[in-house]
C-alpha positions in Angstrom: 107.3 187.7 222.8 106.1 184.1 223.0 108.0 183.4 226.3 106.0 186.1 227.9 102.8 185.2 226.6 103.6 181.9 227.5 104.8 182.8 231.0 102.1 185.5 232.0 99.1 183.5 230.9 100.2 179.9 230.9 100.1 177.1 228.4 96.4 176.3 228.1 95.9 180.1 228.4 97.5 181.0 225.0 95.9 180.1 221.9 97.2 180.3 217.9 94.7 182.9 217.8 96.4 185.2 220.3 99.8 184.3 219.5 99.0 185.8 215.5 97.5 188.4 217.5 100.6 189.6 219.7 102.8 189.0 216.8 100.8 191.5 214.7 100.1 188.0 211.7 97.7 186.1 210.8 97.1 182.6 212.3 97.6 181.4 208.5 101.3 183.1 208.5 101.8 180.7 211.9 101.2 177.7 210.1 103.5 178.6 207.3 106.3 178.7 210.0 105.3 176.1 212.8 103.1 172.9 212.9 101.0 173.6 215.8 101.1 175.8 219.3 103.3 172.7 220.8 105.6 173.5 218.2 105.8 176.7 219.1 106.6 176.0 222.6 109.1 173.8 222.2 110.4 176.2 219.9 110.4 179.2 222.3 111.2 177.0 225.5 114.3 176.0 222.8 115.5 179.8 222.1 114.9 180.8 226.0 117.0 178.0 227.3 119.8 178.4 224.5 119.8 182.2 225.5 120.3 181.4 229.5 122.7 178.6 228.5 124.9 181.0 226.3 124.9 184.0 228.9 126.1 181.2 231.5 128.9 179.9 229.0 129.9 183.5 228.1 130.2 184.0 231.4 132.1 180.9 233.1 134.3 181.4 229.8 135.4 184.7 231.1 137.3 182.9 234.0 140.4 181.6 233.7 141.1 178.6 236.3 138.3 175.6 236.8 137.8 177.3 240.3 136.7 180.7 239.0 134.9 178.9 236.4 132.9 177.1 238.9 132.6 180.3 241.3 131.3 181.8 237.5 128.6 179.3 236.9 127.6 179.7 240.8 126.8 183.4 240.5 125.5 183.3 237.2 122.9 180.5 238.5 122.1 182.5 241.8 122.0 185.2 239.9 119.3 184.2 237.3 117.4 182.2 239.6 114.3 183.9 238.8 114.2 183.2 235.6 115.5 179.7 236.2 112.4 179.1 238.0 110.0 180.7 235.2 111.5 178.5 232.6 111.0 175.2 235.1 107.7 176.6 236.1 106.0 177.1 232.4 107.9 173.6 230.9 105.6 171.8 234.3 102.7 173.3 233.6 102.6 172.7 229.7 103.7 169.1 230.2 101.0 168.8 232.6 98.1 170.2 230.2 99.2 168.8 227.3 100.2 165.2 226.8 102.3 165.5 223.7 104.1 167.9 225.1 105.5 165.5 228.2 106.1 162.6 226.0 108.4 165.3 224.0 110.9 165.1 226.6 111.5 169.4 226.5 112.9 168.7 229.9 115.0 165.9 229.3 116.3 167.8 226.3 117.2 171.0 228.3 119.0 169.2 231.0 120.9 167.2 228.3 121.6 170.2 226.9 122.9 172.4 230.3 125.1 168.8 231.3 126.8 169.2 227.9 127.6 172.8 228.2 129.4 172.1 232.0 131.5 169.2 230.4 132.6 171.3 227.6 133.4 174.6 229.5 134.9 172.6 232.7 136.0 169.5 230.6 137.7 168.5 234.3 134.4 167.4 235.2 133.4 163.6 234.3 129.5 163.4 231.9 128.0 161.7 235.6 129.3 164.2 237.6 127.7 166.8 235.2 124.2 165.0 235.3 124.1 164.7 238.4 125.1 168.2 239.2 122.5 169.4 236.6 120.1 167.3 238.3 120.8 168.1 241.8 120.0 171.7 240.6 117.1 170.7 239.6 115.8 169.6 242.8 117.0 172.8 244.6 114.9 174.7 242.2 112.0 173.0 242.7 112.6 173.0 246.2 113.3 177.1 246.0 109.4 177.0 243.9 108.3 175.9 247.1 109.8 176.9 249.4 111.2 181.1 249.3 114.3 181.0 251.1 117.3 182.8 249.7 119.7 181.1 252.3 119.2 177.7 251.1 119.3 178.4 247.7 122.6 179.5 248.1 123.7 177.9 250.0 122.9 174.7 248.0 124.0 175.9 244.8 127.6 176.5 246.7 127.7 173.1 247.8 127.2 171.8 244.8 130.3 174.0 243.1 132.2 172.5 245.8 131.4 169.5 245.1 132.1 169.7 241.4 135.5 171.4 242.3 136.3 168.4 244.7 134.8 165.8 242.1 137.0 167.5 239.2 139.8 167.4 241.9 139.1 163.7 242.8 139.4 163.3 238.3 142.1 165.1 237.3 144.1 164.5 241.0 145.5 168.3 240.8 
């Protein structure tokens, strides 16, 4: 319930007070559970990221050979690029209004987090490769914020299987 709130009215826009509120609590039951509304952000960016990365494991998992694995992870990331771009989206915009929050490193900590989960479910593919795959799909995303064109989003997150396939290749030499 947070993620919406979060996501349909912004950082700055949600308050303790309406958080309690949406919950159904009081704001005094919040503090009992979480230190401040940062807290809860980074908590409910936390559980929102961990809930994409698992349904992207699950899925890639589902494959058998590092190809179809990497042909997984390519759907599942055009597939959920909506949401992708939310969770970019709302971790911007509350680094940008609150300062605490972008010294936090949320970001840093999801994409650590996404580069560990490709090395462990295609363990072909080298830590750097990973990093800079996660990163390069960073920028497409942000490119895809601004500018809405289904052909190059696809067409970039392909490329960047392929290359992951022909780095993997390069690594294992099979």
């Amino acid at each position: 319930r947070c993620y919406v709130l979060f996501a349909t009215e912004g950082y700055a826009g949600v308050t303790l007070r309406r958080i309690a509120k949406e919950l159904g609590i009081s704001t005094g039951a919040i503090y009992h559970y979480f230190d401040s509304k940062e807290d809860i952000f980074q908590q409910t960016i936390g559980y929102v990221a961990a809930q994409e990365l698992q349904a992207a494991v699950t899925e890639v998992q589902a494959s058998g050979t590092r190809a179809e694995r990497l042909a997984s992870l390519t759907r599942f990331l055009i597939e959920h690029d909506e949401q992708l771009r939310r969770l970019l989206i709302l971790i911007l915009d509350a680094s940008r209004q609150d300062p605490s929050l972008s010294q936090s490193d949320i970001l840093s900590l999801a994409l650590d987090t996404y580069v560990e989960a490709i090395v462990a479910n295609v363990p072909e593919i080298a830590p750097d490769d990973a990093r800079f795959a996660v990163d390069m799909l960073l920028g497409v995303i942000v490119r895809r914020l601004l500018v809405q064109r289904d052909d190059d989003f696809v067409s970039h997150v392909s490329w960047l299987t392929e290359l992951l396939e022909t780095q993997a290749l390069a690594t294992t030499g099979s």
